[in-house]
C-alpha positions as CSV (number, residue, x, y, z in Angstrom):
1,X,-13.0,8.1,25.0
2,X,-10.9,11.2,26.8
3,X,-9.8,13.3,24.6
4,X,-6.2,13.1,25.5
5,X,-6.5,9.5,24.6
6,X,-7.2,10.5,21.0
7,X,-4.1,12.7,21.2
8,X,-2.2,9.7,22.1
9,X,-4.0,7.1,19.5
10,X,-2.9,9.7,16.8
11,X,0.8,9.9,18.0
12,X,1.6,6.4,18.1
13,X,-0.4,5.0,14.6
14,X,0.3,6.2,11.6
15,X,0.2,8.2,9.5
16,X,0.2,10.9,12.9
17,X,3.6,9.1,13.6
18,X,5.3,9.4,10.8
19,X,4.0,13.2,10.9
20,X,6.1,13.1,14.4
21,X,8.8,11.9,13.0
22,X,9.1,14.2,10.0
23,X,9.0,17.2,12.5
24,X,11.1,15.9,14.5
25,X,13.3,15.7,11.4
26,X,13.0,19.4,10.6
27,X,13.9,20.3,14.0
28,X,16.7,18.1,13.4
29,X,18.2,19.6,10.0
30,X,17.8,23.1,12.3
31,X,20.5,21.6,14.7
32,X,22.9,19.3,12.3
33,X,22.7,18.6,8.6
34,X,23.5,14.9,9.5
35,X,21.0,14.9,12.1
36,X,18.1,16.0,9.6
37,X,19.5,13.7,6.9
38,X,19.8,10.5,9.0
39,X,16.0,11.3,10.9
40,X,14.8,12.2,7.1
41,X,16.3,8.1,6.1
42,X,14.2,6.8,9.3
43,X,11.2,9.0,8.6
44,X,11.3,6.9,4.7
45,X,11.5,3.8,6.1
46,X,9.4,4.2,9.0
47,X,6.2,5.3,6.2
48,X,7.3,2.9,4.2
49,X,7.2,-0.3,6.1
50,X,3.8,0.8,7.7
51,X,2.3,1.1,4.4
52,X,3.3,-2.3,3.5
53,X,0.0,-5.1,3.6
54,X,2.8,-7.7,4.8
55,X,3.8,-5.5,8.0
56,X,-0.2,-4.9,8.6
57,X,-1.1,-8.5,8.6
58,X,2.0,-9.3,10.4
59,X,1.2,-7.0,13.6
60,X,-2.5,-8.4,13.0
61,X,-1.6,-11.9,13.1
62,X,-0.3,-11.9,16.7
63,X,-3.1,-10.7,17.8
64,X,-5.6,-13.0,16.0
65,X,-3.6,-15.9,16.7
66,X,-4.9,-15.7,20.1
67,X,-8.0,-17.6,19.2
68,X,-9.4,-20.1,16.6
69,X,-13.1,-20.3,15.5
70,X,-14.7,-23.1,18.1
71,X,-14.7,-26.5,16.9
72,X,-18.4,-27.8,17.0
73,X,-19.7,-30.8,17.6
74,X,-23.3,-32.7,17.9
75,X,-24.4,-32.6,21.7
76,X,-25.7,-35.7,21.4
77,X,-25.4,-38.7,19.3
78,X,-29.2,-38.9,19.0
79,X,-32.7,-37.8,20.1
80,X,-33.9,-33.9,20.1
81,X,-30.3,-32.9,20.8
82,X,-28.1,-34.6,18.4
83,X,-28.5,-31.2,15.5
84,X,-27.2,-28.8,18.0
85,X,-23.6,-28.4,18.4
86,X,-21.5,-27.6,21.4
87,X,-17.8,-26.8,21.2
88,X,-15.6,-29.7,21.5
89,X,-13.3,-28.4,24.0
90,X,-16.3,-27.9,26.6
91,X,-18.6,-30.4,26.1
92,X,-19.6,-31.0,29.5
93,X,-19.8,-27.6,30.3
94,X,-20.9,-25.6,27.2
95,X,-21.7,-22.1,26.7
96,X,-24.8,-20.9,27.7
97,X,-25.3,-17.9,25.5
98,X,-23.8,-16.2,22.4
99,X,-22.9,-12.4,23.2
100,X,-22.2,-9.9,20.3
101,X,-20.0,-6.7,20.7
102,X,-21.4,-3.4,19.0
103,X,-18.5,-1.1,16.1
104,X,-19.0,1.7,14.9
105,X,-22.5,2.6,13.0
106,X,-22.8,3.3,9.8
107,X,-24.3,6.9,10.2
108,X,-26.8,8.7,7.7
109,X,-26.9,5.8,5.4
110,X,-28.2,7.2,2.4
111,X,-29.4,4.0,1.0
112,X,-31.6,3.4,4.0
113,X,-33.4,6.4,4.3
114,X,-30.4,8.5,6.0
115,X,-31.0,6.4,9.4
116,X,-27.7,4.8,11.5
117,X,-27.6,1.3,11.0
118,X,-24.9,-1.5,11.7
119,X,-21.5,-0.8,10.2
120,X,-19.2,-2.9,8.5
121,X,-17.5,-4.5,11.0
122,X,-20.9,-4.8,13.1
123,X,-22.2,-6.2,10.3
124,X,-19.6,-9.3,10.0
125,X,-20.4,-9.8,13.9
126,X,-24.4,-10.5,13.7
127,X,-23.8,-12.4,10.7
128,X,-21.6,-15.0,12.4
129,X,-23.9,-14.7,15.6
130,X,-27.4,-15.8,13.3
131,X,-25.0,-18.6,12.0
132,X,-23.8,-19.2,15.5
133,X,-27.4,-19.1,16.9
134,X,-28.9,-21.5,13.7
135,X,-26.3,-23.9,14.8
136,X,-26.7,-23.9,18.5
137,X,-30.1,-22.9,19.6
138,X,-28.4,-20.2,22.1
139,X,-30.1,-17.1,22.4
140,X,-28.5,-13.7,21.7
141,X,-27.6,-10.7,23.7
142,X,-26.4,-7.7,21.9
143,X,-24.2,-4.9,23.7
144,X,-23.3,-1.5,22.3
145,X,-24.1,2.3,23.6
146,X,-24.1,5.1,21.9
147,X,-20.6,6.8,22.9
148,X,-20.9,9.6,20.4
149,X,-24.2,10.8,22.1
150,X,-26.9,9.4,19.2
151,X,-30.0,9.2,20.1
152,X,-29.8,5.3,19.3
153,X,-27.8,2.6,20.9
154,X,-25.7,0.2,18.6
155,X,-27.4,-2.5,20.0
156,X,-30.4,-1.6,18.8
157,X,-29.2,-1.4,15.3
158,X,-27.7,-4.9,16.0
159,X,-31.2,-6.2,17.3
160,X,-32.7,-4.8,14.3
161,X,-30.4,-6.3,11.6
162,X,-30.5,-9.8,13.5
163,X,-34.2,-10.3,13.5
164,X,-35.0,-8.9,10.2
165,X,-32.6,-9.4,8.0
166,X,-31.1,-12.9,9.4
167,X,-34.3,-13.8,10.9
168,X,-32.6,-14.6,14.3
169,X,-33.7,-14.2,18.2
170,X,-32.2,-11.6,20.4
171,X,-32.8,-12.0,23.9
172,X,-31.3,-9.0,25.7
173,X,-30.2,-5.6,24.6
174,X,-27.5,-4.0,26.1
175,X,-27.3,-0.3,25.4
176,X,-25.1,1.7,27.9
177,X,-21.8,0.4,27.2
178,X,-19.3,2.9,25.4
179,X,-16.8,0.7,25.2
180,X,-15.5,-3.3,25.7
181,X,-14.9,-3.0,29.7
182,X,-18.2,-1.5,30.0
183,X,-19.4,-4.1,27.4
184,X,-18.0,-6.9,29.3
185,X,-19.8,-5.4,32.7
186,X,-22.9,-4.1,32.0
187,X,-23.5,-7.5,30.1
188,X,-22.1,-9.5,32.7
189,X,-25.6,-8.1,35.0
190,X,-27.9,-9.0,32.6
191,X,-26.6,-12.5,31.6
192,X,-26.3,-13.1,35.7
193,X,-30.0,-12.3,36.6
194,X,-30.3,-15.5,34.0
195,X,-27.8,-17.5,35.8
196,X,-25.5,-17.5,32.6
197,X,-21.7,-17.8,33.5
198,X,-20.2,-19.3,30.0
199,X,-20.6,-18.0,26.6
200,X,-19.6,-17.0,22.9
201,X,-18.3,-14.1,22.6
202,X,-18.6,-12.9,18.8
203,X,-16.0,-9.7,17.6
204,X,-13.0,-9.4,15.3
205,X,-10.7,-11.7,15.8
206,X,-8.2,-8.9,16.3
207,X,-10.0,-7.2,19.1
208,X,-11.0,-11.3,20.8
209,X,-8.0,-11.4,23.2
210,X,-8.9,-8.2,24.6
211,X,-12.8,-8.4,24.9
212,X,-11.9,-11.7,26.5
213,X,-9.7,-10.4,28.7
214,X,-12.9,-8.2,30.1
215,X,-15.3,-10.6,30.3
216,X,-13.1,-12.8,32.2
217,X,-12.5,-10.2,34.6
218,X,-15.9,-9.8,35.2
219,X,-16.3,-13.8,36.2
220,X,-17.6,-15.1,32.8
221,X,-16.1,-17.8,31.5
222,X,-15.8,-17.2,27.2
223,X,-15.3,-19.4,24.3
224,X,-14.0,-17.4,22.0
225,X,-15.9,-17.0,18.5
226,X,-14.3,-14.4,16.5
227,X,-14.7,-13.7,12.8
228,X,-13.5,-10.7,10.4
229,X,-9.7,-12.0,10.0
230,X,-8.3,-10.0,8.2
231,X,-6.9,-12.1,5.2
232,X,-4.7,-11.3,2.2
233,X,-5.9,-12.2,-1.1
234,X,-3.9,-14.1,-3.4
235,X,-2.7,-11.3,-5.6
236,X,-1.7,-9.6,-2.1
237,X,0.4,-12.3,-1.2
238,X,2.0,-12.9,-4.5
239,X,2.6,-9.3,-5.4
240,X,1.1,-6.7,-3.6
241,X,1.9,-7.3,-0.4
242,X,5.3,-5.5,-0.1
243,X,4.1,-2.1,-1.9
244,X,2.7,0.6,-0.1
245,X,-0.4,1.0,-0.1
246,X,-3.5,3.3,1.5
247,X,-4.8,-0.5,2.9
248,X,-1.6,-1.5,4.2
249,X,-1.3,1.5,6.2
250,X,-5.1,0.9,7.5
251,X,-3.7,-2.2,8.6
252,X,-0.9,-1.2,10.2
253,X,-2.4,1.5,11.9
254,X,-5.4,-0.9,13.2
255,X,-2.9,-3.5,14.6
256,X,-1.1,-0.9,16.7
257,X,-4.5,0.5,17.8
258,X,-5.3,-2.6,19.4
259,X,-2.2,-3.2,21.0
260,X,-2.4,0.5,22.6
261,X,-6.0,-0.8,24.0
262,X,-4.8,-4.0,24.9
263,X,-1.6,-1.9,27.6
264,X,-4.0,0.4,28.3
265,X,-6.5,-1.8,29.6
266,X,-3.9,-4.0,31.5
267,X,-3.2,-1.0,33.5
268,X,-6.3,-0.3,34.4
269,X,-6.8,-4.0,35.6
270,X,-3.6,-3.6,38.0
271,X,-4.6,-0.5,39.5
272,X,-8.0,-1.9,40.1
273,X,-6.7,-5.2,41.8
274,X,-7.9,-6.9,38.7
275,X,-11.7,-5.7,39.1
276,X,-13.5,-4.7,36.5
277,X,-14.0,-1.0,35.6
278,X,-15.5,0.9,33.4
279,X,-13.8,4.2,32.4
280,X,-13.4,4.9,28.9
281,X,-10.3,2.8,27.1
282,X,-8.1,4.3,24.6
283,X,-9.8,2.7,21.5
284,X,-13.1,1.4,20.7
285,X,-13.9,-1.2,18.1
């Protein structure tokens, strides 16, 4: 990711908004005393409201309403076939193979001998994959760089955790990508020298409508198979949810993250004719 694109990821999410705002509202108080006082009452409400759980999971839910978990069914009613599942929606034409997205690594991990491994939200990916894999017999490919210059791709970390912790088979390991359009089209030339055009694609199901949106692009078709939803717990809903919190704000700021890489990308797809291209996007998963 540019630099400048950092610059403008910080502007626009809090809590580097409500920093904005807040010098905006000293310039303000310099100018006009009302000016200062009625910037100061927006500053409030704007940290506020983005530090509320409720307003997190409500930017969140539009964009993880853009795809459910596939509904599975047996491929057969009997013989060999009949325990593996296919999605119900595509029967005649099911995916082919499961493709998982790298996040960020967990760097230095203490409890693992100071080596990078998968990180949290990497974590939630392989482990829907494995379950994704045991119930349709698909194989795997991975696909993650290393955009902060490690000497180890994520995918490798991904490969690693997939085969010996959840005892599943990765195919293909994509390692160059630095971020989802370059996931989506480095990917797309491995999965075509196997003659793969449909799969699952496994990420957050925040971040689903725009990996989708890239893999598309590229010419594969994708049945969606997100996972990490971000939930509220019951005490959230019933009494937490509309106090201000360090987690709210986390949401917030995630939700409006996406959305930023969401435009971005769009922009690059109509100034590319809708072709695929790899330069850096203003947020990585």
């Amino acid at each position: 990711m540019e630099s400048w694109s950092h610059v403008v990821e910080m502007l626009v999410t809090p809590p580097g908004m409500v920093i904005v705002l807040l010098l905006i509202t000293f310039v303000g108080y310099l100018r006009s005393h009302w000016l200062g006082s009625a910037l100061l009452a927006l500053g409030i409400m704007v940290l506020i409201a983005s530090s509320l759980p409720a307003t997190g999971r409500w930017l969140l839910s539009g964009l993880e309403n853009f795809a459910k978990s596939p509904e599975l069914v047996p491929m057969a009613d009997s013989g060999p076939q009949a325990h593996l599942l296919v999605p119900k929606a595509s029967i005649k034409d099911p995916p082919q193979a499961i493709v998982v997205l790298g996040a960020r690594r967990y760097a230095d991990a203490p409890e693992y001998d100071f080596q990078d491994t998968v990180g949290p939200l990497g974590l939630e990916r392989v482990r829907y994959a494995a379950w994704l894999q045991r119930k349709t017999g698909l194989p795997i490919l991975v696909s993650g760089g290393a955009p902060g210059g490690e000497k180890t791709a994520e995918a490798d970390h991904m490969r690693s955790v997939l085969t010996d912790e959840f005892r599943a088979n990765v195919k293909w390991v994509e390692r160059e990508s630095r971020n989802t359009l370059e996931n989506a089209a480095f990917s797309q030339k491995l999965l075509a020298d196997a003659k793969i055009h449909h799969v699952y694609l496994v990420t957050q199901a925040w971040h689903m409508r725009r990996a989708t949106s890239a893999f598309e692009a590229v010419g594969i078709q994708v049945t969606p198979a997100p996972t990490g939803f971000q939930t509220l717990t019951r005490r959230e809903r019933e009494e937490t949810a509309y106090l201000p919190s360090a987690w709210g704000m986390t949401l917030t700021s995630l939700a409006l993250r996406e959305r930023l890489a969401y435009w971005w990308a769009n922009i690059n797809e109509a100034e590319t004719g809708g072709k695929s291209e790899t330069a850096a996007s203003p947020a990585k998963p």
